[in-house]
Every structure is written in structure tokens, then in C-alpha cells.
Phi, psi and omega in degrees: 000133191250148202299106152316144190267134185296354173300314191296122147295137131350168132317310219280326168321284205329298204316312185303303202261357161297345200266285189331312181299305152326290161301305230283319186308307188277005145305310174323277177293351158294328180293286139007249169329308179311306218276310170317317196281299200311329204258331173271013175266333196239314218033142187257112171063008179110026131194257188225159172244135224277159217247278191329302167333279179307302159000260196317326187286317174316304203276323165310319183294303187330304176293314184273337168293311254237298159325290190304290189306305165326293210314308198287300176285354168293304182310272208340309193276338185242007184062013182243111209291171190244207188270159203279116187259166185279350118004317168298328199255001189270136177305315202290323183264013182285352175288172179259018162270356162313286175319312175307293188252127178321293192334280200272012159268316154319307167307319180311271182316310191294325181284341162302306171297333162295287188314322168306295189307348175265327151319292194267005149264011150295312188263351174276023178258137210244178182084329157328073211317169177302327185307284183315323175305302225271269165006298163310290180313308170294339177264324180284321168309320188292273139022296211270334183286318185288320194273011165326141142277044172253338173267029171196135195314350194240359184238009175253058191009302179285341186275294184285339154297000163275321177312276177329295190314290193256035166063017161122345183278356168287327196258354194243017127334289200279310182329305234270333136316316170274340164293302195286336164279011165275335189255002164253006182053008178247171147272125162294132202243332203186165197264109187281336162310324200282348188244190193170090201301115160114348160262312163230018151240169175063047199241325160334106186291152187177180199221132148302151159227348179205139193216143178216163176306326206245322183211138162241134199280163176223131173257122174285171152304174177249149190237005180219140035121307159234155173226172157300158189268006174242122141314156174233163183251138194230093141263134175306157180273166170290347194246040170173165188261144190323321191295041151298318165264046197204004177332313192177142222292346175273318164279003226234113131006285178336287184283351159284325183281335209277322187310308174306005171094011181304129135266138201218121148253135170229144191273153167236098170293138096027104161300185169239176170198202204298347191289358203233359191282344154285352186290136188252187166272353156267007165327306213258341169314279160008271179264019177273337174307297190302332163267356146324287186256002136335295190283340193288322207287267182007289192282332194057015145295167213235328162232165161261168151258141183229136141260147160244138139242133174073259170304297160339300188290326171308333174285319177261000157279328190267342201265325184302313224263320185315302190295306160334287216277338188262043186037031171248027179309292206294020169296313191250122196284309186205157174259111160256143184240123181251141167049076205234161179206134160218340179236126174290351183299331166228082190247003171082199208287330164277018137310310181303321144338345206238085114237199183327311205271351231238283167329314194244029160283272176347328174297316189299349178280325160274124191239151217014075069134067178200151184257144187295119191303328190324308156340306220256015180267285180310341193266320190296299185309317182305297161337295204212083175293325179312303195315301204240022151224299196254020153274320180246020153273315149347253166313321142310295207274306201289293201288318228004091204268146171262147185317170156257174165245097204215120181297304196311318201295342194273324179290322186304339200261337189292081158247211214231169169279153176223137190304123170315272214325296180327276179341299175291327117024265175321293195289292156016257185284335186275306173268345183273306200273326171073026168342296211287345145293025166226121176297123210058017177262012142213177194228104184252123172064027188084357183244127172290161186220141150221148177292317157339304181263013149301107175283339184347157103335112201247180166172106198254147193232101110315161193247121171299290214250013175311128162239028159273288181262108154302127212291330173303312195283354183274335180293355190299304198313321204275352170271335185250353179265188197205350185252204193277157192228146168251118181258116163258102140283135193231137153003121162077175266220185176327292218275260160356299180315312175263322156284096180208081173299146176322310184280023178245349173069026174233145164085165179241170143199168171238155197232168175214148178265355197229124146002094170262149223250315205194165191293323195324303188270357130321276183315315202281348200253303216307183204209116171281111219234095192308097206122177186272167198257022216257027190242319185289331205278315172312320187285344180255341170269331103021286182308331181254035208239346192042181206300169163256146172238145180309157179244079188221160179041230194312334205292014159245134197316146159096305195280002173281204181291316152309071182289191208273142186265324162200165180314160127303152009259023168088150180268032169242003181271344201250342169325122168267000000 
């Protein structure tokens, strides 16, 4: 008598998950309908739901669970997979126990189809503005993200075979991940034991040479023989520590310009704490103007060259425009801006964030007039939850998995403290209100600025996949500046996108010879180029660099009119 292949469901299985398969559907549109009546009874934010639209979204579902499920007993019966469903291509369901077995392969699909169907009744609610939607949409993706069967132990294939294999020691493993990022108030990304700034991150030798209440410079070493005679100034964003560009002696940024013959100072910014609860935008204008003109004194040069990132470069777009209006622009040789936003109208998804009720939440949040970095970590972390939240409740919590050992991840996790005043400051005027585009619609250091009247010499950089600075909102710069401007899009995201050294062979970027109007015709111009962009920048930077001189007296840490105050990488880098 020959055996059923255990792949084929039975009679009496079919019998089982038509039924199961049943509820779940008339849980659905029940659920649905409740969600309906309630939005047109109530309105969600003002506003209303469209009755007919959720119909039709009812009956679509309706139709593709009934699809999904045929699908599943055709694979069963005839062994052979059907045609490839989005179920296939999602990251969260790539083991092949997803697959095997009907149950979590039924699941899988029913939970993709629940999510479809929660998404576009996010979106059939009508009367809303652009803002609110994207808000809705945005809160329901995050909600559909949580609700993966992939976060909970009984619907996850890889959980409960683990669960068996070591009886049950996975999960008290993963507590024991979870008593403790509780008692750090973070999520854990990586085994924080393994690093250590100044020993194997942050290694780049240099000297503190200058210290202010807010920030301290660091001048590296020289690693060649001549360097160019205009220095360069780095400033980091504040809301995370400087050594991003600075990981490790294969990645680091730092340590790649000095080889080019660079002398590079980088500001370390002051986590912050009560002594910082008055600090403002004209604090860090101050002081990027004082390192500036620091490197200047120092150096006996008449300009620097300066970078910003992300937040920073926003800031040294307002510090520029500042030098401008007080006739100092020639302070400065050229400007580069990484991952940079000044004008906010299309800044993505941490718009959302940004209003009345959103502000004044964050005020409730501060305490002796500085906000917990943890705060503005966990909002970062939220952006892209799958990756960098329920991928390691997963692995931590579920599997208890032991951390990796991964410097980015270590670095995403040390983070800083922030000045209230600022912050909201910040969130405000920049992103809510969207000052900083507007000419003369703010006022640094007692002087209104526009942005319009910077000559600077530029080189602006983007991330094809940022979802921090979007690349369209980072193209804002080449509308507001007025001197040459160079636009680099570059390969991969915030992060990954700029820390992308050469000798790693990855990722491209593109550039256009020809004058674009807007990022579109950009895009429709650039010319792809393979590899890291960091050969081009240098080389545009080269060009403004004036003669080269030994690297001799100040162009060594310590040995000018500043002596060393301490090693790199300083002690406000190492401050909670």
C-alpha cells in the first residue's frame, strides 16, 4: 500500500484549513468593517471614510485569500511551487520553512494579505491633508511591521524548532536580552563589549589642540611627506559620535584624507547635559565659525576647506550664509555637504515628526534641559523597523542568538545627548516651519541670512536610498546656492552611502556634465560610475587646494603655537 507523501494535505487537513482559512477571512472583514464604521463615525483626523473604496478593498481581499489558498493546495498536490507571489520575495519568510509546510506557508500569505488590505484602508480614508495621510500610512506600516508572524514564538517556524532543539533555552536566553536592554532603556544591535574608542575604532592618530564648553578639535597626523596648504574641517552631526568617519583603519574616512595628502581637523562635539540647556543655533554657528577660524590661526592660512553632515552640514549652510552677509565668505575655500537638507519641504519620513503635538511631545521628555539621545535613537531606529527592530527581537529575544560584532552597529547604538532649546529649535524652524529656505527668514547671531548669497564653491553628496536626507530634498541645495556647485549621488543609504571606502569595491555613483534643472533631469543626465565616490571628491577638492607644503611645525599635531591637550580621539567622545 503506498504511503501519502507527507507534503500532500489529507481530506481531513483540507477539511481543517478551509475552515481555518474561513475564520480568518470573516475575522478580517470583520475587523475591517468595525474599522470602517468607526472612521466614518468618529473621523480620523479629520477625516472620513470612504465607505464604497473599503468595499471594493473587501472583495479584493476577499478574492486573493481564496487565490492564496488554492495556490497552497495546488503546490501541495502536485509538488511543484506555482507562480512566485509577493510572499516570495519579502526577506522575513526566506527560510525555507516558510515553504514546506502548508500551515506557515498559509500563514505567511494570509499575513501579507491582511497587511495589504491595512495599508489601502490607511489610505481610503478621505478628507485629509498630505501631511496626515502619509502619518496614517505611516503609523499603519509601522503596526503591520509589528504584527509579522515572524515576531512571536508560536507562529514562527525557526522559533519553535529552535525552541525544541535546545528545550526551551533560546527563549530564556533571549529574557535574559531583554531584562537587560530594558535596564539600558535601548535595543541592542551588537556586542558592545568587542569595541572600544581609541582602541580599535576612532584610531586614527591626531591630538585634541583646542577645547570649548561645547566642542573639541582634533588635528590628525600627517601620513605623507607634503600635504596641500588649505586644510580641511569636518564637522559631524551632534546627534551621534564623530567617529563614524572613523571606524576602523579600512573604513575610515579620516584616515583615508590624511593618505591624500589632506591636513583634517574634526570637531567632537559635547554630548549634552544641564550645563548645555541654553545652547542654540547660534551656539554651534559660533562655533563652527571658532574652528574655523582656529585652523585658520593655527595654520597661518587665509581659508579651510569645510565638510558637513547630515545635521551639521545644515547648520554650516546657515554658518556660510552668516560669513556671507558679514563679508567673510573667503574664510572658506570650499564647502562639501554629505547627506545635507536646508530646504525641508520634501525631508521624508521624519517629517512626520515634526508638528505641534509631535514637539510637544519631545518637550515632555526633557529632563534638566537636555533630551535622553536614547529618545531621538529609538525615532531613527522606527524609520526602518524591519531592519533595525524586529529583525533583532527576532534574533535576540526569540532565537537568543548571541550579538555580532559590528562597529557601525556600535557606533548606531553609543548615542548623544541634545540640547532642548535647540532641538525644538531645530524641529521647528527647519523642519516644520522650513526657515532655513527662506531668505531672511532666520536670524544668526543677530544677522538675518539668506542662503542665496553663498559663493562657496560646493560639493553636495547624496544617498540613492537615504531615507533620512532623501536625495530629491538633499538636490534643494543646487536652488539655493549661488557659487559652483558639483551634485554626487552615490550608492546605498545615510550611512553605508558615505562610509564606502575604496578598497571595498562597492556600491556606484552618478554624476552629470551637463546643467539640470531639477533632481529628474539629473537623474535622466547622470552617467554611472562604479565604486566609491570618495576618488571624485578628492580630486574636486585638489583642484582648490593650492600649493603643496611640508609637513612640518604646525602641520603636526602639538607642534604649532597649540599645544596637545590630549591623544585623539578626546574625551567628550567618550561622555554619556
Amino acid at each position: 500500500m503506498n504511503q501519502q507523501s507527507p507534503t500532500v494535505p489529507c481530506l481531513d487537513q483540507i477539511q481543517h484549513w478551509t475552515r481555518v482559512i474561513g475564520l480568518a477571512q470573516q475575522t478580517m472583514l470583520e475587523r475591517g468593517a468595525d474599522m470602517a464604521a468607526r472612521m466614518a463615525e468618529l473621523g480620523v483626523a479629520g477625516g472620513q471614510a470612504n465607505l464604497e473604496r473599503i468595499a471594493q478593498i473587501q472583495a479584493a481581499m476577499v478574492e486573493r485569500g481564496f487565490a492564496a489558498w488554492e495556490q497552497v493546495l495546488a503546490e501541495r498536490e502536485d509538488g511543484a511551487g506555482g507562480a512566485p507571489s509577493p510572499a516570495d520575495f519579502d526577506r522575513r519568510f526566506a527560510d525555507p520553512r516558510w515553504h514546506e509546510s502548508p500551515v506557515f506557508d498559509l500563514i505567511r500569505q494570509m499575513y501579507l494579505l491582511a497587511s495589504d488590505y491595512l495599508l489601502h484602508l490607511a489610505d481610503s480614508v478621505d478628507g485629509l491633508d498630505a501631511h496626515e495621510k502619509q502619518k496614517l500610512r505611516f503609523a499603519m506600516q509601522r503596526f503591520v511591521e509589528a504584527v509579522s508572524p515572524t515576531n512571536f514564538p508560536f507562529t514562527n517556524p525557526l522559533v519553535i524548532e529552535k525552541t525544541i532543539e535546545t528545550r526551551g533555552e533560546n527563549l530564556l536566553t533571549g529574557l535574559e536580552h531583554l531584562l537587560a536592554d530594558l535596564d539600558r532603556g535601548q535595543l541592542t544591535h551588537t556586542d558592545g563589549s568587542a569595541f572600544e574608542v581609541g582602541r580599535n575604532i576612532a584610531t586614527t592618530p591626531g591630538k585634541v589642540v583646542h577645547e570649548t564648553p561645547l566642542y573639541q578639535l582634533i588635528q590628525y597626523a600627517p601620513a605623507t611627506d607634503k600635504v596641500h596648504e588649505t586644510p580641511l574641517v569636518i564637522f559631524p552631526p551632534w546627534i551621534n559620535r564623530f567617529y563614524i568617519l572613523d571606524l576602523n583603519p579600512r573604513k575610515s574616512f579620516v584616515k583615508w584624507a590624511v593618505e591624500q595628502g589632506l591636513t583634517v581637523f574634526m570637531v567632537s562635539w559635547k554630548s549634552a547635559d544641564a550645563s548645555m540647556a541654553d545652547v542654540g543655533l547660534d551656539d554651534y554657528v559660533r562655533a563652527q565659525i571658532d574652528a574655523i577660524d582656529v585652523v585658520r590661526d593655527l595654520l597661518e592660512v587665509p581659508a579651510v576647506h569645510t565638510l558637513g553632515y547630515c545635521v551639521a552640514g545644515t547648520v554650516l549652510a546657515a554658518t556660510l550664509a552668516l560669513l556671507a552677509a558679514r563679508g567673510q565668505a573667503d574664510r572658506v575655500a570650499s564647502v562639501t555637504f554629505l547627506t545635507t537638507q536646508v530646504d525641508f519641504s520634501e525631508a521624508g519620513d521624519l517629517k512626520l515628526f515634526v508638528d505641534d503635538e509631535q514637539i510637544a511631545l519631545i518637550e515632555s521628555l526633557v529632563t534638566d534641559g537636555y533630551l535622553d539621545g536614547r529618545y531621538l535613537a529609538a525615532t531613527f531606529n522606527l524609520l526602518r523597523g524591519q531592519e533595525l527592530i524586529w529583525n533583532y527581537v527576532v534574533d535576540n529575544y526569540l532565537l537568543g542568538k548571541a550579538y555580532t560584532q559590528f562597529d557601525l552597529l556600535y557606533w548606531n547604538g553609543d548615542t548623544t545627548n541634545l540640547p532642548a532649546k535647540w532641538h525644538r529649535a531645530y524641529l521647528a524652524d527647519f523642519y516644520r516651519d522650513n526657515r532655513l529656505a527662506q531668505p531672511g527668514g532666520l536670524t544668526v547671531d543677530g544677522t538675518p541670512i539668506d542662503l542665496r548669497k553663498v559663493e562657496t564653491p560646493a560639493y553636495i553628496q547624496a544617498g540613492v536610498e537615504d531615507h533620512i536626507a532623501p536625495p530629491r530634498s538633499v538636490w534643494k541645495l543646487m536652488d539655493q546656492f549661488s557659487g559652483p556647485r558639483r551634485f554626487l549621488l552615490a550608492g546605498s543609504g545615510h550611512i553605508a552611502g558615505v562610509v564606502n571606502p575604496p578598497a571595498a569595491g562597492k556600491y556606484q555613483y552618478w554624476t552629470s556634465a551637463k546643467d539640470a534643472p531639477d533632481f529628474a533631469a539629473f537623474r535622466a543626465s547622470a552617467r554611472e560610475t562604479r565604486g566609491s565616490w570618495w576618488p571624485d571628491w578628492v580630486d574636486w577638492l585638489a583642484a582648490l587646494s593650492g600649493k603643496q607644503v611640508k609637513t612640518t611645525g604646525a602641520r603636526k599635531p602639538g607642534k604649532g603655537k597649540r599645544p596637545a591637550i590630549e591623544d585623539a580621539p578626546g574625551r567628550y567622545v567618550r561622555m554619556r
